[in-house]
N, C-alpha and C positions, 0 to 999 in steps of 0.2 A: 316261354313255356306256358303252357295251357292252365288257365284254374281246374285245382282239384277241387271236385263238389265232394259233399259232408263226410257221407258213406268213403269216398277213397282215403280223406284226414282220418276220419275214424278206423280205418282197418288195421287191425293186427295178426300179424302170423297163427295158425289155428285156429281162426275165428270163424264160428259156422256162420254161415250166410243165411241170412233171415230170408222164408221162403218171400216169394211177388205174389201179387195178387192175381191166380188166372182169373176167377170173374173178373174184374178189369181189361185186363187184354182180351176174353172172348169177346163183351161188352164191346169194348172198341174197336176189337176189327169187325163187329158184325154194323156198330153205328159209320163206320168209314165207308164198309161197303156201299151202307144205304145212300151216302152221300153221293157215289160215285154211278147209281141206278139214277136216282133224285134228279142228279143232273143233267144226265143224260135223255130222262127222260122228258125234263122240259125242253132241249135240244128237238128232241124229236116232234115233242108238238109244236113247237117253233116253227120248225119244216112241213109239219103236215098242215098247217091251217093256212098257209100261203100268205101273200104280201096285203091280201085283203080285208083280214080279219083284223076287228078292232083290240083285240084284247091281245093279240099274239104275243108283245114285248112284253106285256105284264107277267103272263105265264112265264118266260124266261127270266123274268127279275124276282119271279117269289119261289120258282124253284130253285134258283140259283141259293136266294137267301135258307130255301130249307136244306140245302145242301152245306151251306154253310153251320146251321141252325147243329146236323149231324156232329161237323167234327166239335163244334163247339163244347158238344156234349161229354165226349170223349175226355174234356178237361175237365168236369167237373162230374163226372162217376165216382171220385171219392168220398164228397158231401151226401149226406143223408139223402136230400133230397134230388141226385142223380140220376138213380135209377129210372124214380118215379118220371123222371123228364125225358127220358130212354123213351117211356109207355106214351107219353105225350104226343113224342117223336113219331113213334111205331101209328099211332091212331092219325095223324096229318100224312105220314105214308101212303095207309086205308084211303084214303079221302084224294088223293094225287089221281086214284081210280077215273074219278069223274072226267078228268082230262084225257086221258089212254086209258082205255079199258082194262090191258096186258099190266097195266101198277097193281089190279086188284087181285090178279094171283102173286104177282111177286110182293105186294103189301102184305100178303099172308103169309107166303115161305118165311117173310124175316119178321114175321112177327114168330113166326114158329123159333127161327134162327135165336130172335133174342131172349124167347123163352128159355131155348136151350142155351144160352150163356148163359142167361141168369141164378137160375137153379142148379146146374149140374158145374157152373163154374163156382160157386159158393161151395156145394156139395165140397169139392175138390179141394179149398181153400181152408175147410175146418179138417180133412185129413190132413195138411199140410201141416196146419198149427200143431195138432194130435204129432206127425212125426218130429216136427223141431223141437217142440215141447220134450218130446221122450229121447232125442238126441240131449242136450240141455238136463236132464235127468240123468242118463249115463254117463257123462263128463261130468258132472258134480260127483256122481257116487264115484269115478275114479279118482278124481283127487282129493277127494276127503278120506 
């Protein structure tokens, strides 16, 4: 039989479910995506620079690593300092431009992209607290 992780030991019948965190998951599928342009679009220049160009492996070796560099980030969105490495992420995106021109509009959709996680997923996550919290509020006042 499969280990039960903490949350499943810990349940009990009636027990409201602590909301998730959507900033977190918009965060993360917006950094997953980027991994999967990132990559792609070192692929691309891969191909477009031909068999002659000196640098061409390296391009595929540092996007490959910024792509990696994406999901990485993805794990560590809960620490303070997460975010802030989101924005770090979003700006070496910007900068991918120089290699493919077409990265510096899509560097900017998902900068736009993880703006709008950022803010409007937080937004979303203090009503969340706001409804458990008031959930937690009317189950006390019924059984008291």
């Amino acid at each position: 039989m499969a280990r039960m992780t903490k949350a499943q030991r810990e349940w009990r019948p009636n027990q409201i479910k602590k909301p998730r965190s959507i900033k977190m998951m918009f965060a993360s599928t917006v950094l997953t995506m980027e991994a999967f342009v990132v990559f792609f679009g070192a692929l691309t220049v891969f191909g477009l620079w031909g068999p002659e160009h000196p640098n061409r492996l390296w391009v595929l070796i540092g996007g490959s690593v910024l792509a990696v560099l994406f999901i990485l980030c993805c794990a560590v969105l809960r620490k303070p300092w997460g975010v802030a490495a989101g924005w770090v992420l979003q700006v070496w995106m910007m900068l991918t431009g120089f290699f493919l021109p077409a990265m510096f509009v899509l560097g900017a959709l998902f900068v736009l992209l993880w703006w709008y996680a950022v803010t409007k997923g937080a937004a979303m996550d203090r009503e969340n607290a706001e409804r458990y919290q008031a959930e937690l509020d009317h189950r006390a006042a019924q059984e008291g």
